[in-house]
DSSP file (Angstrom, degrees, kcal/mol; ACC not computed):
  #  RESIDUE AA STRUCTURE BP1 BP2  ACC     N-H-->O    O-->H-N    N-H-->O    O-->H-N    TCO  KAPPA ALPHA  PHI   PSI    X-CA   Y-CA   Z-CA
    1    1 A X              0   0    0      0, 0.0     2,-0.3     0, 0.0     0, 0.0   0.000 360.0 360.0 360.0 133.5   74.3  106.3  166.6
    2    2 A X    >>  -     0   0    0      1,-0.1     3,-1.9     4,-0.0     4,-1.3  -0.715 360.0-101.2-122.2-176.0   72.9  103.4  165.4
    3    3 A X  T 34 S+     0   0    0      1,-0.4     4,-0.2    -2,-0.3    -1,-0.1   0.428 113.8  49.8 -71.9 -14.9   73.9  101.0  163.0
    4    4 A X  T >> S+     0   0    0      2,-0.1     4,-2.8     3,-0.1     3,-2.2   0.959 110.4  44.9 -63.7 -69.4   71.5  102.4  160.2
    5    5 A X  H <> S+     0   0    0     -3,-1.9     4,-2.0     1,-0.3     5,-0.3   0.933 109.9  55.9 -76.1 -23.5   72.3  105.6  160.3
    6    6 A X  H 3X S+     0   0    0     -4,-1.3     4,-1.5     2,-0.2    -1,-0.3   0.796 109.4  46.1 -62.0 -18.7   76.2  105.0  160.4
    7    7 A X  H <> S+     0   0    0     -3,-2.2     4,-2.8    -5,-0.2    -1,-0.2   0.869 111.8  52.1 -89.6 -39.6   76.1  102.9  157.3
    8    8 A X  H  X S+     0   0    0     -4,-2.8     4,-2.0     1,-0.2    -2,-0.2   0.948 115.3  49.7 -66.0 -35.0   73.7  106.0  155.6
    9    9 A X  H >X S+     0   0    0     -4,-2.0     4,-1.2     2,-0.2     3,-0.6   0.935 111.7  41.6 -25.8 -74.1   76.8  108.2  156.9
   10   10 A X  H 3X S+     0   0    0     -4,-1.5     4,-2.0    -5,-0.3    -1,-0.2   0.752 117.1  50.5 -61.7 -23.8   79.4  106.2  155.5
   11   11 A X  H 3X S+     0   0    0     -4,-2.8     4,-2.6     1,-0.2    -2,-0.2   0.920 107.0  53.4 -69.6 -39.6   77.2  105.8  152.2
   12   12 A X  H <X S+     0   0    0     -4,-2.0     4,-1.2    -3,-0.6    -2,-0.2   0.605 104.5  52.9 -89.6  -8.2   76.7  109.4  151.9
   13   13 A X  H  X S+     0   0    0     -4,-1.2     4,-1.1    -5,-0.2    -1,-0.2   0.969 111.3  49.6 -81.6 -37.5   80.6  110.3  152.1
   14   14 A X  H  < S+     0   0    0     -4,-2.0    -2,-0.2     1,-0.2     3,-0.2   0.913 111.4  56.2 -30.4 -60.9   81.4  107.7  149.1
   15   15 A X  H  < S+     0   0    0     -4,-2.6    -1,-0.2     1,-0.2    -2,-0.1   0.853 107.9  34.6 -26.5 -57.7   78.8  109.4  147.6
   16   16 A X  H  < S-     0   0    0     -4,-1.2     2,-0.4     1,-0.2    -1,-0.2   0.750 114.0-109.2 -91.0   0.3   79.7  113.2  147.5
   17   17 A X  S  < S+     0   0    0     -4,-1.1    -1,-0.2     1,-0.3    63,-0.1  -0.515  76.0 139.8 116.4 -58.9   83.9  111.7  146.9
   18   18 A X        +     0   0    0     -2,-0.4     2,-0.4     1,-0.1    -1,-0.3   0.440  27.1 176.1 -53.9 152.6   84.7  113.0  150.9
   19   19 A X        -     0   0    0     58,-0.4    58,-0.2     5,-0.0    -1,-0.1  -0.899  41.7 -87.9-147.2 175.3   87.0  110.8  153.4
   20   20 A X     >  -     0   0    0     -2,-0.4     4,-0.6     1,-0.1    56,-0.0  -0.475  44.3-124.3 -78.4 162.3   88.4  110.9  156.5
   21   21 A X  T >4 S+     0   0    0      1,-0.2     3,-0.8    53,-0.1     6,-0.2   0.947 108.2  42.5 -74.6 -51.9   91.9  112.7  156.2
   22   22 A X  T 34 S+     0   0    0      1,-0.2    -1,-0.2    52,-0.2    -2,-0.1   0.757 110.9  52.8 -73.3   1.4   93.7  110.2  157.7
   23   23 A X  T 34 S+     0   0    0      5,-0.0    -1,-0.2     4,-0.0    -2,-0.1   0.708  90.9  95.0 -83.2 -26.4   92.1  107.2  155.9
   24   24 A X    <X  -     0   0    0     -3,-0.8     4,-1.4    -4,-0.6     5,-0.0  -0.412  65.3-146.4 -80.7 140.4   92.6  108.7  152.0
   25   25 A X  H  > S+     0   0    0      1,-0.2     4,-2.5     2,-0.2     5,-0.2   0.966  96.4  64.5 -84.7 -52.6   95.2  107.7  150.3
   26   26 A X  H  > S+     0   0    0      1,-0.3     4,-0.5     2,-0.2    -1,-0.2   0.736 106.4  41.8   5.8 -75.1   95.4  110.9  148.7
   27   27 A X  H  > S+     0   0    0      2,-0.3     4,-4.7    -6,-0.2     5,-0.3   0.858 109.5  59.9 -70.1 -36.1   96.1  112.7  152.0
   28   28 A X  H  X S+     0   0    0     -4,-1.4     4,-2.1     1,-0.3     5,-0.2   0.983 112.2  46.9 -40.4 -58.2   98.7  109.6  153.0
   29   29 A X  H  X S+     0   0    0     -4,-2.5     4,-0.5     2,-0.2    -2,-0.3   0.568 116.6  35.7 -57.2 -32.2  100.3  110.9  149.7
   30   30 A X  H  X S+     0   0    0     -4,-0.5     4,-2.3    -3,-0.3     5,-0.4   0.785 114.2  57.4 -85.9 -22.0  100.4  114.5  150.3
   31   31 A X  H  X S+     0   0    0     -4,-4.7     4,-1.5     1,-0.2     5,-0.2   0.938 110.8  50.1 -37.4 -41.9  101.2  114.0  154.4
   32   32 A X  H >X S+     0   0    0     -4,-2.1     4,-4.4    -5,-0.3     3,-0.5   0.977 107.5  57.2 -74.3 -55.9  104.6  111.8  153.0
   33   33 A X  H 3X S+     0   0    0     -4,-0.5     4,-2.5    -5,-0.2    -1,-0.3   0.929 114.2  31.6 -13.5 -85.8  105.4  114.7  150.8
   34   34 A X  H 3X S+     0   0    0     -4,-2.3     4,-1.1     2,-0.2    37,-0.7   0.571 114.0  58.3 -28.9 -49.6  105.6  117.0  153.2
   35   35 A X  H <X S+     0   0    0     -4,-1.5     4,-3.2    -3,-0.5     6,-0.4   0.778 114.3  47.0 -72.7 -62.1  106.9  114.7  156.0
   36   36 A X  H ><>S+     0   0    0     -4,-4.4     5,-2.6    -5,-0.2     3,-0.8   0.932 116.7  39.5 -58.1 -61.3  109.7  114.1  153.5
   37   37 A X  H ><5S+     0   0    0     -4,-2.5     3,-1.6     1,-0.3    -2,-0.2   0.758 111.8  52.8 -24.6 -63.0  110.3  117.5  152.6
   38   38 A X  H 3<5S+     0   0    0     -4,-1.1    -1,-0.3     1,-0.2    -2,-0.2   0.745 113.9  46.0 -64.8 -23.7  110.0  119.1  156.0
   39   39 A X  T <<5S-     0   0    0     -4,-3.2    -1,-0.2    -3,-0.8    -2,-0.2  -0.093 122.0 -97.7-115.4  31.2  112.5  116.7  157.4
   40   40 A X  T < 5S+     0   0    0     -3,-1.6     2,-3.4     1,-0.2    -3,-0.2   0.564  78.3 129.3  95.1 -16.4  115.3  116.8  154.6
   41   41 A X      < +     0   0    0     -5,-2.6     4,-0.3    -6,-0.4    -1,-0.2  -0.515  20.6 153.5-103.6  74.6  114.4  113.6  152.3
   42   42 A X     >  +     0   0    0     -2,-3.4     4,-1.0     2,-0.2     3,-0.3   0.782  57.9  60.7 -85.2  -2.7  114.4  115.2  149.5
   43   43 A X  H  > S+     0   0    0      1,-0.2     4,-0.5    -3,-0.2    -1,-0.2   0.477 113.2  44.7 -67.6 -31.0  115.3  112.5  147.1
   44   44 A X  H  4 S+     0   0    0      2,-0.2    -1,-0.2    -3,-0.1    -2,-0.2   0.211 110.1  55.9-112.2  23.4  112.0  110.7  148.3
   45   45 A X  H >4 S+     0   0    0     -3,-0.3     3,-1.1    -4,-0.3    59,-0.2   0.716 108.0  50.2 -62.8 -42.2  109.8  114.2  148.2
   46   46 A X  H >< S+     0   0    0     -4,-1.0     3,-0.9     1,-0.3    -2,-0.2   0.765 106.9  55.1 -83.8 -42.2  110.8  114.4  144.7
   47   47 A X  T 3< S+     0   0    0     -4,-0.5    -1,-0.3     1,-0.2     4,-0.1   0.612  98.1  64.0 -74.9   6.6  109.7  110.7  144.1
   48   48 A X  T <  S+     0   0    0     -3,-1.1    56,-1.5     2,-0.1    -2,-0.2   0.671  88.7  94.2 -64.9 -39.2  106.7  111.6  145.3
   49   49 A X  B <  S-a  104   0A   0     -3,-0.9     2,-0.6    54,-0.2    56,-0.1  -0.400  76.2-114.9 -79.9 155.1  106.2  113.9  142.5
   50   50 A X    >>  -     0   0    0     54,-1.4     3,-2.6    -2,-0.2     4,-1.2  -0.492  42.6-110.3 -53.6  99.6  104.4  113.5  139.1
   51   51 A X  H 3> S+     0   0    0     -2,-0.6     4,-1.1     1,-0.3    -1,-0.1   0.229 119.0  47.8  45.2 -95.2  106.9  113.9  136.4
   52   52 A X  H 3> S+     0   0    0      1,-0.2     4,-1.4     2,-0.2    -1,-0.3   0.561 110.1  50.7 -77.9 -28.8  105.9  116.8  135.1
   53   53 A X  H <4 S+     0   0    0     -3,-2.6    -1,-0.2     2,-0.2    -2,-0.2   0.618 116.1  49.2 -96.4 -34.6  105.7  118.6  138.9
   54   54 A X  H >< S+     0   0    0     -4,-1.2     3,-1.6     1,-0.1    -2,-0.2   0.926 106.0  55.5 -94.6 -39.4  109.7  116.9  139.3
   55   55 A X  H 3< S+     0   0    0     -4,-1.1    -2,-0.2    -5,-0.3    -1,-0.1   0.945 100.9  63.9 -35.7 -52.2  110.9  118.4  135.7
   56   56 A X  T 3< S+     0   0    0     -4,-1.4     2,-0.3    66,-0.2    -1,-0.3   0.259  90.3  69.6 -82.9  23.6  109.8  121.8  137.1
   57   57 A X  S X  S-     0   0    0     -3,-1.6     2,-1.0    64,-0.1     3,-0.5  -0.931  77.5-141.6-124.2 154.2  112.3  121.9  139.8
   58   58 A X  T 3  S+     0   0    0     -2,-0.3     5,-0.4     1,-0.3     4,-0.1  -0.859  96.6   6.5-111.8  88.4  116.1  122.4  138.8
   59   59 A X  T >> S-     0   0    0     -2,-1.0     3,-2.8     3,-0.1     4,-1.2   0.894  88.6-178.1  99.2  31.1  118.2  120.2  141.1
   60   60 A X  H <> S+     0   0    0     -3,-0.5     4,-1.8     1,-0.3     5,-0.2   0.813  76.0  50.8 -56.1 -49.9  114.8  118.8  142.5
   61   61 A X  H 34 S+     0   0    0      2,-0.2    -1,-0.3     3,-0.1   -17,-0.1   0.548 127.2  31.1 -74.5 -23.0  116.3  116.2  145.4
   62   62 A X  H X4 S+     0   0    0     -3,-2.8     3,-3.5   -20,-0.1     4,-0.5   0.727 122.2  51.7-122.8 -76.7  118.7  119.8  146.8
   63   63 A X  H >X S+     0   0    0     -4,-1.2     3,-1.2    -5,-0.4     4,-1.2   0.876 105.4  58.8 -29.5 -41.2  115.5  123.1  145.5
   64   64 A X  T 3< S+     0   0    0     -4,-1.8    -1,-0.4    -5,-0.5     5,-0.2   0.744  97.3  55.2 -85.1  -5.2  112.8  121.2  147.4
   65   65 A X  T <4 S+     0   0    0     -3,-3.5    -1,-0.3    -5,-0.2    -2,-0.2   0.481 107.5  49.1 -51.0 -24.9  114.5  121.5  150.5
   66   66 A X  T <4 S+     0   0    0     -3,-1.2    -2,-0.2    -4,-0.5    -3,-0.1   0.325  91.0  82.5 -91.2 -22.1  114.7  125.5  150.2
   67   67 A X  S  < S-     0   0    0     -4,-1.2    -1,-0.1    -3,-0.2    -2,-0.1   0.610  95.7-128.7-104.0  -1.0  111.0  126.0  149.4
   68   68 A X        +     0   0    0      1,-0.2    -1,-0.1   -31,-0.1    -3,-0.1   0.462  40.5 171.9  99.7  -1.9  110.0  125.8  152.9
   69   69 A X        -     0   0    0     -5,-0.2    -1,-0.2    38,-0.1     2,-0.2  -0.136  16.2-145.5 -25.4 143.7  107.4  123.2  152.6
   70   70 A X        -     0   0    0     18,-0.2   -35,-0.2   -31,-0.0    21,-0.2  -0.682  19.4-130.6 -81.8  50.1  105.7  121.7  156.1
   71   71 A X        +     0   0    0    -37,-0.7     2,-0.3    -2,-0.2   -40,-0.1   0.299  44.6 156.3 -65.6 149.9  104.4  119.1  157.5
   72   72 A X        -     0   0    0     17,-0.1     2,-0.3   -41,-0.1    -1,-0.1  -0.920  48.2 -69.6-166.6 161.6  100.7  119.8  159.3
   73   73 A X        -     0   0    0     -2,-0.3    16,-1.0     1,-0.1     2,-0.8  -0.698  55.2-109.5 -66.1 143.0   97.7  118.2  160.3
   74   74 A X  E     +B   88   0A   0     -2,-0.3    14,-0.3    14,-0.2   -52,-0.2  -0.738  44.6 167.6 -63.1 108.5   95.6  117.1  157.5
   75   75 A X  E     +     0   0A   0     12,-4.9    -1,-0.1    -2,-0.8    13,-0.1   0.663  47.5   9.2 -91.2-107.4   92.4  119.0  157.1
   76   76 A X  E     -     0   0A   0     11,-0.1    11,-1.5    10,-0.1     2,-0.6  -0.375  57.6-159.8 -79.9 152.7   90.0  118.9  154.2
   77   77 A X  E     -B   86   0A   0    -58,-0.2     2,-0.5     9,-0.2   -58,-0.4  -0.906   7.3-171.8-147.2 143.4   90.2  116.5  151.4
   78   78 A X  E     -B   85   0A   0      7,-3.0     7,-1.9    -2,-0.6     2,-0.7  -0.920   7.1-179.9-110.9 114.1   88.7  116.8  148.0
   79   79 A X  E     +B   84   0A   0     -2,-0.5     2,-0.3     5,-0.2     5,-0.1  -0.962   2.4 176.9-147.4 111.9   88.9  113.9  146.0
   80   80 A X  E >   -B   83   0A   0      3,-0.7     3,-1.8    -2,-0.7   -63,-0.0  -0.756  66.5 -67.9-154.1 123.0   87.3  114.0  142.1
   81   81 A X  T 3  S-     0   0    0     -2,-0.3    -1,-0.2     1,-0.3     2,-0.1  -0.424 120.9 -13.6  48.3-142.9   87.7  110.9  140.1
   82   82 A X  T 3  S+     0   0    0     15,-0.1    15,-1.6     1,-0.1     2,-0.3  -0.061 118.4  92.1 -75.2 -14.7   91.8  111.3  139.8
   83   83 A X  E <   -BC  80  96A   0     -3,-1.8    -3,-0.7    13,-0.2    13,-0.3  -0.918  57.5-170.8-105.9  62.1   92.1  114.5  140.8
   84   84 A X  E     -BC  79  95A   0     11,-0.8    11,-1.2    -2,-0.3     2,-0.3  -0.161  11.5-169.7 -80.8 154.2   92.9  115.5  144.5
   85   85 A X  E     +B   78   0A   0     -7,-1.9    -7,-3.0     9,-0.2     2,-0.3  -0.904  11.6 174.0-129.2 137.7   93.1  118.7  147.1
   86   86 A X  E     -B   77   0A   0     -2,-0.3     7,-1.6    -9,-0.2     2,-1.0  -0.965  19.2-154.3-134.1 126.4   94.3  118.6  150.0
   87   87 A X  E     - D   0  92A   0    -11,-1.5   -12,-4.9    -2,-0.3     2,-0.6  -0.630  20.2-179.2-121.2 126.6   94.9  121.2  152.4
   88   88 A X  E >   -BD  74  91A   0      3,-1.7     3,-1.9    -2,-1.0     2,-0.4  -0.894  62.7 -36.2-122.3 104.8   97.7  120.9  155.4
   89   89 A X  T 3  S-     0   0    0    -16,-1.0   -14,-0.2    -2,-0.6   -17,-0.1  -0.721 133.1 -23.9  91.6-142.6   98.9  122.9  158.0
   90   90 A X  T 3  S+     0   0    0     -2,-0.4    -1,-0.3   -20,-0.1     2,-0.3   0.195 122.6  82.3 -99.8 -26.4   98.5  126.3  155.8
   91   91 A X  E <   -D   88   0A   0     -3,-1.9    -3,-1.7   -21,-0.2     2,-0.3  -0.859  66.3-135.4-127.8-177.7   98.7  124.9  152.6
   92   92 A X  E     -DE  87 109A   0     17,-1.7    17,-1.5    -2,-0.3    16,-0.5  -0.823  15.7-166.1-119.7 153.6   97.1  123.2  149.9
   93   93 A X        -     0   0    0     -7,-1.6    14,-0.2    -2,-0.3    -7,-0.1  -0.863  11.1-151.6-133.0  87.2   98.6  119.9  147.8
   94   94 A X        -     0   0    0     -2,-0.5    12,-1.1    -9,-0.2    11,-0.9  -0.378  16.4-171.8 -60.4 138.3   97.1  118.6  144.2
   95   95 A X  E     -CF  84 104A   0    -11,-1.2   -11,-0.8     9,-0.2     2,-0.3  -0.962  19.6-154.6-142.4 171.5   97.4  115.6  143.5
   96   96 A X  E     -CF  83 103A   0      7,-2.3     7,-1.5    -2,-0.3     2,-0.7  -0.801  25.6-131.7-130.3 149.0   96.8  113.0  140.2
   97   97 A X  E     - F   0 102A   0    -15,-1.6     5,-0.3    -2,-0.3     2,-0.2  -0.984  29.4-179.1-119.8 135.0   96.2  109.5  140.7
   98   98 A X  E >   - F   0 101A   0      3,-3.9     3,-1.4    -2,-0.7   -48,-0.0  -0.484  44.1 -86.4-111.7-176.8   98.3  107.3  138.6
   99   99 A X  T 3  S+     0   0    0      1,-0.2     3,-0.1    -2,-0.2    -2,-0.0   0.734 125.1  47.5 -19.7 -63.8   98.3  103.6  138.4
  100  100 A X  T 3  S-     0   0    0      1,-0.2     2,-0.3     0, 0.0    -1,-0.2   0.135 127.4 -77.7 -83.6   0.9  100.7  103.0  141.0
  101  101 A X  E <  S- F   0  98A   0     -3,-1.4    -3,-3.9     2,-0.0     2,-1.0  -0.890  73.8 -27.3 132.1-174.4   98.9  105.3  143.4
  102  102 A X  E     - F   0  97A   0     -2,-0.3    -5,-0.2    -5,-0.3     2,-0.2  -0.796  52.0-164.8-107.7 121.2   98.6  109.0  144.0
  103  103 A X  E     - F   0  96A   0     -7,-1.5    -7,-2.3    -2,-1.0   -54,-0.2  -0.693  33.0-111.4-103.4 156.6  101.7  111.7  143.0
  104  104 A X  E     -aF  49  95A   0    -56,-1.5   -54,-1.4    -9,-0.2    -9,-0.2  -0.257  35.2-177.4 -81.6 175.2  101.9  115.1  144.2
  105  105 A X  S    S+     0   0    0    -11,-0.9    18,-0.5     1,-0.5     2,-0.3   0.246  73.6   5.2-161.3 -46.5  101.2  117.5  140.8
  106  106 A X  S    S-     0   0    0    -12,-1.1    -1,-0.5    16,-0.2     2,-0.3  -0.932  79.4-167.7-140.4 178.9  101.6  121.4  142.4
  107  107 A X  B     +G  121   0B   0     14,-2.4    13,-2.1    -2,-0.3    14,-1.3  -0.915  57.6  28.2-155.9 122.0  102.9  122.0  146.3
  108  108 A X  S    S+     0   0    0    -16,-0.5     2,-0.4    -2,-0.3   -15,-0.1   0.934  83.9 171.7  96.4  38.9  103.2  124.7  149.0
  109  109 A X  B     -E   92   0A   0    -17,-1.5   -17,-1.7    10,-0.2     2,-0.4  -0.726  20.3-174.8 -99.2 136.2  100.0  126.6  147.4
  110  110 A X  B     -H  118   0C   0      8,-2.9     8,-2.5    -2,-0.4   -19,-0.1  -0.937  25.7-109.4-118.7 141.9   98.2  129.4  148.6
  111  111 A X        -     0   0    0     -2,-0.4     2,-0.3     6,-0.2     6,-0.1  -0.219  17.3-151.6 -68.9 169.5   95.2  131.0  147.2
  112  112 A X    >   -     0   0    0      3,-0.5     3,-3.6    -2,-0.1    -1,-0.0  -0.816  26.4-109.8-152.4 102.3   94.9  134.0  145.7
  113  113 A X  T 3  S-     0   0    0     -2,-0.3     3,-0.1     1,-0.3    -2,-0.0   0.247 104.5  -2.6 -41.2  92.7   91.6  136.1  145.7
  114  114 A X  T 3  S+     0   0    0      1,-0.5    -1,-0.3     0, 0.0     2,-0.2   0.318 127.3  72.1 130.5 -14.1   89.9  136.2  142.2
  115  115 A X  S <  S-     0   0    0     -3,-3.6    -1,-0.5     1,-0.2    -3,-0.5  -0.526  89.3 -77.7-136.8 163.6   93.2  133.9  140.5
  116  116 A X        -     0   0    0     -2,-0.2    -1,-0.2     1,-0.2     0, 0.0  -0.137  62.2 -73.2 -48.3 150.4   94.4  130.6  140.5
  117  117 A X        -     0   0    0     -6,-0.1     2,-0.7     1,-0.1    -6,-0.2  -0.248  41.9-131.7 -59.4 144.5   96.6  129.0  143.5
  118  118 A X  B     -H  110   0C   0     -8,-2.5    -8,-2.9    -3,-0.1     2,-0.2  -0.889  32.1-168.6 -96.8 106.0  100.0  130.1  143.8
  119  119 A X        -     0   0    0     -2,-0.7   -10,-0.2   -10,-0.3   -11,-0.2  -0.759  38.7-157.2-108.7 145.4  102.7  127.2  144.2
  120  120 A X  S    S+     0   0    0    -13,-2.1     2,-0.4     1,-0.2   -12,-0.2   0.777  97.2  28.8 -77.8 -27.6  106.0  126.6  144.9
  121  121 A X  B    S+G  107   0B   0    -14,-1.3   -14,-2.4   -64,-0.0     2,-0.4  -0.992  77.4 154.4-116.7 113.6  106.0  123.1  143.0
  122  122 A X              0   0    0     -2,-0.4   -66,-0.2   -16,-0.2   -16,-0.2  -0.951 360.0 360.0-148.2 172.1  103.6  122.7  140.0
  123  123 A X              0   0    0    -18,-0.5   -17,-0.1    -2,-0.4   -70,-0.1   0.101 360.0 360.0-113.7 360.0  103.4  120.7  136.8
């Protein structure tokens, strides 16, 4: 490919919000999640989350170990303005971008024909 059309390539993913998975920070942010989760750290899954998303677990750093979260390949990632999806392994991960970076907002979500995602961790 040459060096034209690689830059209109690169122009047109800025454009429509899309990134590579592993390059988005977004996806860094839910992969660490996960990572953390699936392997025990649950004291850093839980800082991972948004606030409101850490309120809504009872005992968050011991619960978020139980909920069976995964760690996966990173597949699609959906990035508008502040607002992420990201879908891993079999599920899909919301995320908010704060200040400091991007926090996880729901987790471990499956769709659900006609309805809203179904989470184990939401805000």
């Amino acid at each position: 490919m040459g060096m034209r059309a690689t830059a209109v390539v690169c122009l047109l993913l800025v454009v429509t919000g899309c990134a590579t998975a592993g390059g988005d920070p977004a996806a860094r942010a839910a992969a660490r999640f996960l990572s953390a989760a699936a392997q025990g750290r649950g004291q850093e899954a839980c800082g991972l989350l948004t606030p409101r998303a850490a309120e809504s677990v009872d005992d968050c750093a011991t619960q978020i170990l139980s909920m069976g979260l995964r760690a996966g390949a990173v597949g699609d990632v959906q990035v508008y303005g502040d607002e992420a999806q990201v879908r891993v392994g079999g599920d899909t991960v919301f995320l908010h971008r704060f200040p400091g970076g991007w926090r996880v907002r729901a987790a471990g979500c499956r769709p659900r024909a006609g309805q809203p995602y179904e989470c184990e961790v939401e805000a």
